[in-house]
mmCIF file of the N, C-alpha and C atoms, coordinates in Angstrom:
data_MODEL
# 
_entry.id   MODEL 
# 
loop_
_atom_site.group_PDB 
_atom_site.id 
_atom_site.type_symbol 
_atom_site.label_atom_id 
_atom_site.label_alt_id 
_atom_site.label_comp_id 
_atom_site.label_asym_id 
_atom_site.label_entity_id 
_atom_site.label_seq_id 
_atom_site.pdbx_PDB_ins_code 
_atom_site.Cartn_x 
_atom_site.Cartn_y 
_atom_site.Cartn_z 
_atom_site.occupancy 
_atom_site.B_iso_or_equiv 
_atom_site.pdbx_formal_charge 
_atom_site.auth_seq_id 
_atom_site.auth_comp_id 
_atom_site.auth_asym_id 
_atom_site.auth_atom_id 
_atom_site.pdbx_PDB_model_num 
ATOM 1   N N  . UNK A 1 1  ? -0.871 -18.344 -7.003 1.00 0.00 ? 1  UNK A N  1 
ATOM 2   C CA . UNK A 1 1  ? -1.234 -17.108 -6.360 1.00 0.00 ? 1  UNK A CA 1 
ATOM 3   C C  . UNK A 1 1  ? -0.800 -15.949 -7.255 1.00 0.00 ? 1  UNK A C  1 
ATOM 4   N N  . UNK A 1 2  ? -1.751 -15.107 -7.896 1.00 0.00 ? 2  UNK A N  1 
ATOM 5   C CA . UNK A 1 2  ? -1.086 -14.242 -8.444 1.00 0.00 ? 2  UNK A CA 1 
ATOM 6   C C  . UNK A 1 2  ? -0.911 -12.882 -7.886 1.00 0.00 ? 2  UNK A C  1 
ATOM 7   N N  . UNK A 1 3  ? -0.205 -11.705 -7.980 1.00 0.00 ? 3  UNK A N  1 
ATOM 8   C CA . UNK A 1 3  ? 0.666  -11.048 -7.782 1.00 0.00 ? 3  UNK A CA 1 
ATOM 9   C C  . UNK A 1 3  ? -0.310 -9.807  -8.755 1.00 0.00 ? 3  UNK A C  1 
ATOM 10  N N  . UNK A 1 4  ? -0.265 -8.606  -7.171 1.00 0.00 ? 4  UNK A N  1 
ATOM 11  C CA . UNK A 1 4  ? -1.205 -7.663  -7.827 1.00 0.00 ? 4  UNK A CA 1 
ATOM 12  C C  . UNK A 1 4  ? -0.257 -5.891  -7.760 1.00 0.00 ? 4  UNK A C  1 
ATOM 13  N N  . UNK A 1 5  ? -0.359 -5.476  -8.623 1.00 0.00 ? 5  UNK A N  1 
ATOM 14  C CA . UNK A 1 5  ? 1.054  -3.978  -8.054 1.00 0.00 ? 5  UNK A CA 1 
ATOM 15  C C  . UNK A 1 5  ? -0.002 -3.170  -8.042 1.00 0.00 ? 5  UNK A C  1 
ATOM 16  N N  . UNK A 1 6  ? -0.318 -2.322  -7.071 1.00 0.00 ? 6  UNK A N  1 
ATOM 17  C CA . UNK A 1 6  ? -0.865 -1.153  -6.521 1.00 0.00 ? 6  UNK A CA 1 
ATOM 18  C C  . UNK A 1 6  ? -0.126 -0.079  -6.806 1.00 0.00 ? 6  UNK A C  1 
ATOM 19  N N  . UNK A 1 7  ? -0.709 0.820   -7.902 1.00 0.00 ? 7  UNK A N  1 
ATOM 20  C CA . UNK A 1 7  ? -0.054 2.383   -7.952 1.00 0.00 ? 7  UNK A CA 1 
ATOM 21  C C  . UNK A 1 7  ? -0.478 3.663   -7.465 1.00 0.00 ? 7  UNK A C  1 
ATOM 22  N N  . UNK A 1 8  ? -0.355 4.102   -6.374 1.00 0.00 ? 8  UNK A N  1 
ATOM 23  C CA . UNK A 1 8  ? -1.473 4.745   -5.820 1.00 0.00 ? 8  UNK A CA 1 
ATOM 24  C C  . UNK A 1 8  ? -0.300 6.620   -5.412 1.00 0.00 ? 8  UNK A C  1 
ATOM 25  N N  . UNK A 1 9  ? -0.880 7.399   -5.291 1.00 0.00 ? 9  UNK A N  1 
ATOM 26  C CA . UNK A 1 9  ? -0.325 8.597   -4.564 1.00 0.00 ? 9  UNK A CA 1 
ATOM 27  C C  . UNK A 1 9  ? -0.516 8.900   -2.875 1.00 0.00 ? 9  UNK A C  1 
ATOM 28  N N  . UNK A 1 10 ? -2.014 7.652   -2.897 1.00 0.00 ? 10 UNK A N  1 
ATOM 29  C CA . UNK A 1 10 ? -2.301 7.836   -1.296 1.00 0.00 ? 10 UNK A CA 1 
ATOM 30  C C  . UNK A 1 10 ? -1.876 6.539   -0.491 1.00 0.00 ? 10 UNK A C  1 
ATOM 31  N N  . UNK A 1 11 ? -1.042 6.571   0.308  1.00 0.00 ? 11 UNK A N  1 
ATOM 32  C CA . UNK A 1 11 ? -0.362 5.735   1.244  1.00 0.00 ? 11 UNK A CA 1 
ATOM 33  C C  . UNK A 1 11 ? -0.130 6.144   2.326  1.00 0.00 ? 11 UNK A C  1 
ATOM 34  N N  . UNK A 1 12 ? 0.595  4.982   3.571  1.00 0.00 ? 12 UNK A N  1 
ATOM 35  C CA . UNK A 1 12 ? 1.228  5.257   4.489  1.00 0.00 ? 12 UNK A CA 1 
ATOM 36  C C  . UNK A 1 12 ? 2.077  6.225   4.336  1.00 0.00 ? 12 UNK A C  1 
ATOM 37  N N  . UNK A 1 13 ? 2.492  7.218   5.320  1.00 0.00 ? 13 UNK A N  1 
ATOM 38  C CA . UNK A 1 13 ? 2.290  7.499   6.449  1.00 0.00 ? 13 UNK A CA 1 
ATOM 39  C C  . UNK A 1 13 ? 1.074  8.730   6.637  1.00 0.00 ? 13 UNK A C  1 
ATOM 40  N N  . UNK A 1 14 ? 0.799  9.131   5.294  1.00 0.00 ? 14 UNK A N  1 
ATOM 41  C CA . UNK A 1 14 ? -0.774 9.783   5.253  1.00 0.00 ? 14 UNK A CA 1 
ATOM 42  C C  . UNK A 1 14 ? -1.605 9.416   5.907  1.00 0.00 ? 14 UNK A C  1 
ATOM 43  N N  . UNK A 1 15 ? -1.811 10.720  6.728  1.00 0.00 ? 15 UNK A N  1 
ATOM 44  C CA . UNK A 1 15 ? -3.356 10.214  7.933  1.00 0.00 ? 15 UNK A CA 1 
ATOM 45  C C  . UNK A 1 15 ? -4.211 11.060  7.155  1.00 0.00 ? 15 UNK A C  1 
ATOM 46  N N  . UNK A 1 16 ? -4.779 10.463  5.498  1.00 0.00 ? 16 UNK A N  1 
ATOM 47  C CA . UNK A 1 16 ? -6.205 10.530  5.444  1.00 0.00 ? 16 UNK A CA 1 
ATOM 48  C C  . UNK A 1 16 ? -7.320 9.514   5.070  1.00 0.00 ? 16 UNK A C  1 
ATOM 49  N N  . UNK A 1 17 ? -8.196 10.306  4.310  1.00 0.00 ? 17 UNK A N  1 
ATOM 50  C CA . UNK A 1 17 ? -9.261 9.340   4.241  1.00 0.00 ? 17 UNK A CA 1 
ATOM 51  C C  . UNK A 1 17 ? -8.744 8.285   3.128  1.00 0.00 ? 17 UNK A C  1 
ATOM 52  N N  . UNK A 1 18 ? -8.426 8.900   2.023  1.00 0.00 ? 18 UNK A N  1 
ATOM 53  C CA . UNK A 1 18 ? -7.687 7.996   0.848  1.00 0.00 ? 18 UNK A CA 1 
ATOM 54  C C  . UNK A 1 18 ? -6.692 6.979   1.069  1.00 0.00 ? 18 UNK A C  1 
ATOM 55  N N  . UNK A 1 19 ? -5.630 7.435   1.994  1.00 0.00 ? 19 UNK A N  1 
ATOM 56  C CA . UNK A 1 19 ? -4.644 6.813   2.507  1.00 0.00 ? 19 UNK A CA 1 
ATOM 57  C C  . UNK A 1 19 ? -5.199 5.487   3.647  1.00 0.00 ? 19 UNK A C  1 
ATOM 58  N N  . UNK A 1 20 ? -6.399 5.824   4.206  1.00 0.00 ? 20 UNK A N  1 
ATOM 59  C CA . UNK A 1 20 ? -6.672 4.429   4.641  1.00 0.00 ? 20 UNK A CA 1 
ATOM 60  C C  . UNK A 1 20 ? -7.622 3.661   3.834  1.00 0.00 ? 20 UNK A C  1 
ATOM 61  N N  . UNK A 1 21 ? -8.218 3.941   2.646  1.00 0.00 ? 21 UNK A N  1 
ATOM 62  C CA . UNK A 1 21 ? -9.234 3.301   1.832  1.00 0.00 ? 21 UNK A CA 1 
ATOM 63  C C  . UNK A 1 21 ? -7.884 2.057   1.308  1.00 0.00 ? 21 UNK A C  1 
ATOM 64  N N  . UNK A 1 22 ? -6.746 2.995   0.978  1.00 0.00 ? 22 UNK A N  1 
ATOM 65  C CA . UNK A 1 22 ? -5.597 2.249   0.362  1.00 0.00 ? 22 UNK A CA 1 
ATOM 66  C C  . UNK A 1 22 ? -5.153 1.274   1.211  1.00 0.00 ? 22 UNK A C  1 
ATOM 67  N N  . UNK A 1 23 ? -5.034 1.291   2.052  1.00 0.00 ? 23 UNK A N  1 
ATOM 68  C CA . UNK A 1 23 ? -4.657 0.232   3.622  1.00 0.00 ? 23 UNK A CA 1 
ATOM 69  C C  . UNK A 1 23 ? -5.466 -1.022  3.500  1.00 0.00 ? 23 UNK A C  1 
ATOM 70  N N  . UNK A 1 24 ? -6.821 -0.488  3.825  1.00 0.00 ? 24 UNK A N  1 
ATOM 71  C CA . UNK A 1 24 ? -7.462 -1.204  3.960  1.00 0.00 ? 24 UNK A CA 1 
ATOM 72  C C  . UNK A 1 24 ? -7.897 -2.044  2.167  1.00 0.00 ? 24 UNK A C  1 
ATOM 73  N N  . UNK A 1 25 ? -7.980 -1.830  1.126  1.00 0.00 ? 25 UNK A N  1 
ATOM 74  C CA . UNK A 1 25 ? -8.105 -2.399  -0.027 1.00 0.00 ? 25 UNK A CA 1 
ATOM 75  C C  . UNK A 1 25 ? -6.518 -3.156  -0.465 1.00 0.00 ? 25 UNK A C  1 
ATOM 76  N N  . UNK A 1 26 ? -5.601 -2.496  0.046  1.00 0.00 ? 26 UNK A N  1 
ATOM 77  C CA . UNK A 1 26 ? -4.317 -3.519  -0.052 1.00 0.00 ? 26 UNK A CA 1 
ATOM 78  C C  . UNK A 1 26 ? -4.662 -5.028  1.203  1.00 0.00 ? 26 UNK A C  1 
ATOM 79  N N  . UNK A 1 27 ? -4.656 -4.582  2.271  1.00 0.00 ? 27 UNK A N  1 
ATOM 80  C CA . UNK A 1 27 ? -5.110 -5.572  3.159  1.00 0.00 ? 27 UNK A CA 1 
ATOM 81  C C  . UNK A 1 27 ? -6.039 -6.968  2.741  1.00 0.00 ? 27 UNK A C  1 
ATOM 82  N N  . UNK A 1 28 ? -6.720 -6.364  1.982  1.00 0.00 ? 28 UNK A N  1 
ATOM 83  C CA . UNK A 1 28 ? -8.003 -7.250  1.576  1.00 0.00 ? 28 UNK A CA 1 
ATOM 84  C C  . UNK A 1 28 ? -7.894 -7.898  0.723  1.00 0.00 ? 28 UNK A C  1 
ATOM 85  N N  . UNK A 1 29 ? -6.483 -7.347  -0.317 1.00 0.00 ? 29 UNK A N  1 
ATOM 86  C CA . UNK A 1 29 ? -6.135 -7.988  -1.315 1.00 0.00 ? 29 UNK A CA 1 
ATOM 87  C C  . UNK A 1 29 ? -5.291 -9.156  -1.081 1.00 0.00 ? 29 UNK A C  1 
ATOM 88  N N  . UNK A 1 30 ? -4.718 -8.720  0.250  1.00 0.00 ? 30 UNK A N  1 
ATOM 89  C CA . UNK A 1 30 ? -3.190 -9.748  0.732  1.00 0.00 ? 30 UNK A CA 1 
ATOM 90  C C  . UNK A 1 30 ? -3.357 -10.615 1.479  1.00 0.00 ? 30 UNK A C  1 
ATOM 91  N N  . UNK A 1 31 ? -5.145 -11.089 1.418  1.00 0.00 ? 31 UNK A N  1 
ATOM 92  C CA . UNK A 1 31 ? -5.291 -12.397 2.126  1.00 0.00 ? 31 UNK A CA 1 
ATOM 93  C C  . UNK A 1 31 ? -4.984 -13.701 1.128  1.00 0.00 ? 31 UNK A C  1 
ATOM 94  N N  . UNK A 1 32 ? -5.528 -13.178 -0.317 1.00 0.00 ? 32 UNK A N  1 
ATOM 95  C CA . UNK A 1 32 ? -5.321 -14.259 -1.400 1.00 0.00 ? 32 UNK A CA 1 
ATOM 96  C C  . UNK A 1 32 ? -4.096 -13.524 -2.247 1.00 0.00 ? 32 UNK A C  1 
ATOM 97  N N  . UNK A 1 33 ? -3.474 -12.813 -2.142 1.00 0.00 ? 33 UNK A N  1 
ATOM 98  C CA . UNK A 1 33 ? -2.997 -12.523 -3.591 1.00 0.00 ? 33 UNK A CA 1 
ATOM 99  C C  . UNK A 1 33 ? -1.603 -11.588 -2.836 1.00 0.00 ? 33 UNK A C  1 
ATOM 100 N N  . UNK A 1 34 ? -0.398 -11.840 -3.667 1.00 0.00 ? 34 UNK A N  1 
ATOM 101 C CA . UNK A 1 34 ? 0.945  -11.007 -3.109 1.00 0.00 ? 34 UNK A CA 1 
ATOM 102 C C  . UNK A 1 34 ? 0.648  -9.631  -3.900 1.00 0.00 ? 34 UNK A C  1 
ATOM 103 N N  . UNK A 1 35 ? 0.954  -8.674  -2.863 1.00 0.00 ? 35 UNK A N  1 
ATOM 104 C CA . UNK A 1 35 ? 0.217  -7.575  -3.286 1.00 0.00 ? 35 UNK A CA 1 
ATOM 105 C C  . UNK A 1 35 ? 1.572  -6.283  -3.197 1.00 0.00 ? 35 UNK A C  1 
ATOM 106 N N  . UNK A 1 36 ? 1.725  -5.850  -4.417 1.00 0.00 ? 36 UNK A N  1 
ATOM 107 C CA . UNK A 1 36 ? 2.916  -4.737  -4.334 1.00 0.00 ? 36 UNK A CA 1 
ATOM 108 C C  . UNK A 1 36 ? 2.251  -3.205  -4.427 1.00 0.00 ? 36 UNK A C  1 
ATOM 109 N N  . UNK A 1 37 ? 3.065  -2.799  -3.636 1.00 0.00 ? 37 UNK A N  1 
ATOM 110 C CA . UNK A 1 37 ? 2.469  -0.741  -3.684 1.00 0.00 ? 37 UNK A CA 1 
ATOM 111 C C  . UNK A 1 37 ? 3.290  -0.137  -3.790 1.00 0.00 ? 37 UNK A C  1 
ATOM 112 N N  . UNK A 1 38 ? 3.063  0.687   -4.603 1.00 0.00 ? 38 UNK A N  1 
ATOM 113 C CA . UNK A 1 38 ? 4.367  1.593   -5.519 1.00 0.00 ? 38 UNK A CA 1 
ATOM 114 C C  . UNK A 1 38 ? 3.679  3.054   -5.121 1.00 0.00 ? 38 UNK A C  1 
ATOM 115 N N  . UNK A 1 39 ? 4.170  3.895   -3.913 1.00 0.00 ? 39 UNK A N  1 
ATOM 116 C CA . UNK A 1 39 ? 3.153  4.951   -3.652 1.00 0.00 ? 39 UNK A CA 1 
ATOM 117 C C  . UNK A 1 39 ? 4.255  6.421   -3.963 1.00 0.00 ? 39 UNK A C  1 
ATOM 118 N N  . UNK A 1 40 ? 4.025  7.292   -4.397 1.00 0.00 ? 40 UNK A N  1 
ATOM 119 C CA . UNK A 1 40 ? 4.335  8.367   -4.198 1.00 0.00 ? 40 UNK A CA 1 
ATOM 120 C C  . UNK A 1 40 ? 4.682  9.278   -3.164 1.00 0.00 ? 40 UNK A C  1 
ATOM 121 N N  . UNK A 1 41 ? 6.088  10.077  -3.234 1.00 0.00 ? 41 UNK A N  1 
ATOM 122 C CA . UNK A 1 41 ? 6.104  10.856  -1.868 1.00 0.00 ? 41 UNK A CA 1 
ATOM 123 C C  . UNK A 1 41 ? 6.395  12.048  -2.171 1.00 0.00 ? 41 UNK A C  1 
ATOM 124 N N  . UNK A 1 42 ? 6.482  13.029  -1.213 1.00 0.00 ? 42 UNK A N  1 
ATOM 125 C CA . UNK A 1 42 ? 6.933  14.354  -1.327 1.00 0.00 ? 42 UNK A CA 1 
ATOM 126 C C  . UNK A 1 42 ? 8.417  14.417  -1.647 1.00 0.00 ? 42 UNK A C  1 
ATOM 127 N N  . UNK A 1 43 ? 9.089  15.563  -2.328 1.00 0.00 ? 43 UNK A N  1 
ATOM 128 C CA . UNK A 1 43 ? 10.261 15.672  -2.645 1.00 0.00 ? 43 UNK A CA 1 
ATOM 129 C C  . UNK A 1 43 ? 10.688 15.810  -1.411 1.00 0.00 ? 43 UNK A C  1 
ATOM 130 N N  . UNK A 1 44 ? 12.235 14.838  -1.228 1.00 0.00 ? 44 UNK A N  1 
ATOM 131 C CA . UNK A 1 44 ? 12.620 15.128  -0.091 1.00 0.00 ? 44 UNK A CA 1 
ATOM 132 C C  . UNK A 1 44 ? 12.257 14.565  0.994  1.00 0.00 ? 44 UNK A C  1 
ATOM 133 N N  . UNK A 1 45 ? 11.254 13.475  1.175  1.00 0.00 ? 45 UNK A N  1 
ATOM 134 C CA . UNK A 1 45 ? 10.845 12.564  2.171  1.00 0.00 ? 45 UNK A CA 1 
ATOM 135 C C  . UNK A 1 45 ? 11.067 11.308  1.932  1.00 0.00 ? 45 UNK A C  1 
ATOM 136 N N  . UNK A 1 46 ? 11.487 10.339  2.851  1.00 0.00 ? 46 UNK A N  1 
ATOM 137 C CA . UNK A 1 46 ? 11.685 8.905   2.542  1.00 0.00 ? 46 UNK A CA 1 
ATOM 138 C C  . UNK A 1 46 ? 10.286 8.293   2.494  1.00 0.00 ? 46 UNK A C  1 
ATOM 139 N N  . UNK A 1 47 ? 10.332 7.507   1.508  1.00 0.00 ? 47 UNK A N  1 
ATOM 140 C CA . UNK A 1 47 ? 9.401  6.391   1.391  1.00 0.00 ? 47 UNK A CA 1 
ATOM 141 C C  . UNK A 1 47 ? 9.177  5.502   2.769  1.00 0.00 ? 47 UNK A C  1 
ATOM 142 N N  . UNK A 1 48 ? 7.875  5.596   2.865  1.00 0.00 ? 48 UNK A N  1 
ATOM 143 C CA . UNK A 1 48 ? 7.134  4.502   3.702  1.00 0.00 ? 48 UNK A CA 1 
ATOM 144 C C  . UNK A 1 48 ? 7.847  3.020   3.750  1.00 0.00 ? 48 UNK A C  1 
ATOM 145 N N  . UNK A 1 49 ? 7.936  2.396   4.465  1.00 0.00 ? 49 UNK A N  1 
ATOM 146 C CA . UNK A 1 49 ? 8.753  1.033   4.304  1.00 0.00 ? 49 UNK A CA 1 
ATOM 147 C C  . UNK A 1 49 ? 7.176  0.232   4.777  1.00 0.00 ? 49 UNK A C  1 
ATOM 148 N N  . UNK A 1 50 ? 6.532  -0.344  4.339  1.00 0.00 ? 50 UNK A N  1 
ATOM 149 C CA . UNK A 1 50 ? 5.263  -1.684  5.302  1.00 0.00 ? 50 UNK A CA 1 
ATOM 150 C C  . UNK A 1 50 ? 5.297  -3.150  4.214  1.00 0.00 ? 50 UNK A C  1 
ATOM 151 N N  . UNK A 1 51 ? 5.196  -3.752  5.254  1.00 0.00 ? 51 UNK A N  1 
ATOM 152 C CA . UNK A 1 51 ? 5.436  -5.599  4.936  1.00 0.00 ? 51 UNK A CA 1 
ATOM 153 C C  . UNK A 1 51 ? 4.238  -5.983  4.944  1.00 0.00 ? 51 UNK A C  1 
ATOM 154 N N  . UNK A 1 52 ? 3.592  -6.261  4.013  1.00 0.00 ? 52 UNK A N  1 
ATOM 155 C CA . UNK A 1 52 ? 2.216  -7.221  4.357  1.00 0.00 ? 52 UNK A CA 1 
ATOM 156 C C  . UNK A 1 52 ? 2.310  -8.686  4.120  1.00 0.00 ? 52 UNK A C  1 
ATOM 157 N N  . UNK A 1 53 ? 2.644  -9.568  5.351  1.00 0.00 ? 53 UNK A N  1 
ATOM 158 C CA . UNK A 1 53 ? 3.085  -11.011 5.096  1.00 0.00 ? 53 UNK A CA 1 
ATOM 159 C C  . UNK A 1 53 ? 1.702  -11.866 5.214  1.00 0.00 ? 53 UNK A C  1 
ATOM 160 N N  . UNK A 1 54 ? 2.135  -13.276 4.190  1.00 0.00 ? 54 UNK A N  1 
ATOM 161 C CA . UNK A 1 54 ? 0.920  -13.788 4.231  1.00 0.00 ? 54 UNK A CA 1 
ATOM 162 C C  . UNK A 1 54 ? 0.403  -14.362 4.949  1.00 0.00 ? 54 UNK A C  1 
ATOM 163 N N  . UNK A 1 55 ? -0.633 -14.759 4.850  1.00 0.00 ? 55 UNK A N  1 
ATOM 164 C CA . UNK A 1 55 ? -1.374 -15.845 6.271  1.00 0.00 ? 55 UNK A CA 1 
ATOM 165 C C  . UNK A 1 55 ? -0.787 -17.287 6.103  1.00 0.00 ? 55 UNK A C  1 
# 
C-alpha cells in the first residue's frame, strides 16, 4: 500500500469550496492508499487534528 502526503493550504476546519474538494479527494485517496495532509494555518490558530482510518 503506498503512502501519499497531501500539501495543501485548503483544509479542515475551512468551510469552503477548496477545503471540501480537499476532503473529499483525500477521502478518495484513503480507500486504497495511507494518505498524509500537511495543511496550513493562520498565525496563531491550532492545527486541525482528522484521522482517516482504513477500511
Amino acid at each position: 500500500m503506498a503512502t501519499i502526503n497531501v500539501v495543501t493550504s485548503h483544509f479542515s476546519p475551512e468551510i469552503t469550496a477548496a477545503s471540501h474538494r480537499m476532503d473529499a479527494l483525500v477521502d478518495a485517496l484513503a480507500v486504497h492508499h495511507t494518505v498524509n495532509v500537511f495543511a496550513l494555518t493562520e498565525i496563531g490558530k491550532p492545527a486541525a487534528s482528522k484521522t482517516i482510518s482504513e477500511s
